[in-house]
C-alpha positions as CSV (number, residue, x, y, z in Angstrom):
1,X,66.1,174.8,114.7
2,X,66.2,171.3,112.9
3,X,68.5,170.7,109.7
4,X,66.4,168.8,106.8
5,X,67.4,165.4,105.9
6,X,68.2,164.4,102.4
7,X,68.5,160.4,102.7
8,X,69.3,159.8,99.5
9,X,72.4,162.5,99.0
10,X,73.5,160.7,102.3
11,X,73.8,157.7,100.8
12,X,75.2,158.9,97.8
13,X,77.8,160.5,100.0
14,X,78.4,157.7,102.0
15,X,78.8,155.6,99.5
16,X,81.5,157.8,97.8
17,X,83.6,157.9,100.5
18,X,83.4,154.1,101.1
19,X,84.5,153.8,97.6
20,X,87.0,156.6,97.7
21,X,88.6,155.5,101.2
22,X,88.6,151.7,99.4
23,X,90.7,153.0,96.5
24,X,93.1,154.6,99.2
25,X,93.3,151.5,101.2
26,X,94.2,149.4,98.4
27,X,97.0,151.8,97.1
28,X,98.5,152.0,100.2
29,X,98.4,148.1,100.2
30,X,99.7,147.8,96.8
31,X,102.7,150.2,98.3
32,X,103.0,148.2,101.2
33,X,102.9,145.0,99.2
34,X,105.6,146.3,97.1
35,X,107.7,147.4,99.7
36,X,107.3,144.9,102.0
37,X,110.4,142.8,100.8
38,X,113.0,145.3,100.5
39,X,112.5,146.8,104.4
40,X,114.9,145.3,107.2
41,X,112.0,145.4,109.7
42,X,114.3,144.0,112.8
43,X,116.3,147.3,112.2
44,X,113.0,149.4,111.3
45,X,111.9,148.8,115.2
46,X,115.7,148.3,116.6
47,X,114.8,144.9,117.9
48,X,117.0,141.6,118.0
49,X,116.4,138.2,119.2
50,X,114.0,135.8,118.7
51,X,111.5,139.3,117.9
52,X,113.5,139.8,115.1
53,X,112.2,136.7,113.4
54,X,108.7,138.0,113.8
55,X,108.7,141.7,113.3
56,X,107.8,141.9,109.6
57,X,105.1,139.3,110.1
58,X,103.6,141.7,113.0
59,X,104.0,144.7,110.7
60,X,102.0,143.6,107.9
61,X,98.9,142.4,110.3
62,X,99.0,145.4,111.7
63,X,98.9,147.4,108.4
64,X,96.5,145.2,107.0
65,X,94.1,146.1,109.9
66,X,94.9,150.0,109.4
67,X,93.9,149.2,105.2
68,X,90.7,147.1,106.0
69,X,89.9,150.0,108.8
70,X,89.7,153.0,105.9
71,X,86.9,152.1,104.4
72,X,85.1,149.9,106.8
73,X,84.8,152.9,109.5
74,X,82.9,155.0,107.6
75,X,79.7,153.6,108.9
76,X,80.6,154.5,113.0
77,X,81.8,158.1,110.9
78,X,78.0,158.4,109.3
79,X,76.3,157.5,113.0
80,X,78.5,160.0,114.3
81,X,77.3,162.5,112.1
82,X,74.0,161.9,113.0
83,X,74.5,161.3,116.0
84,X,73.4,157.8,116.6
85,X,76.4,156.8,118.6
């Protein structure tokens, strides 16, 4: 038995959790941001050497790829739900 479609409260669904994920991304950036400064990363990850140097740097590219990720995989999450992967 086949569920009904309603294309436009997907959308508006969609859309509201784009925007809502958006919001959390940038908050959590804004936290990061904030942080960022005040964090010995070296002894974060318990790493010395010429690592040390670069451990903050390789932090923030990673969390900037886990804040852009938020909102930007909602669309493989809406294919996935119906069931276009």
């Amino acid at each position: 038995m086949g569920v009904a479609l309603d294309p436009v409260a997907a959308a508006r669904a969609t859309s509201t959790a784009f925007f809502f994920l958006a919001a959390v991304g940038l908050v959590l950036a804004t936290v990061f941001a904030a942080a960022y400064h005040f964090v010995p990363w070296p002894s974060v990850f318990n790493i010395g050497g010429r690592g040390a140097s670069e451990a903050g740097a390789a932090t923030a590219a990673f969390a900037a790829g886990v804040f852009l990720a938020l909102p930007l995989g909602i669309v493989q999450r809406a294919e996935i739900g119906y069931q276009e992967t």
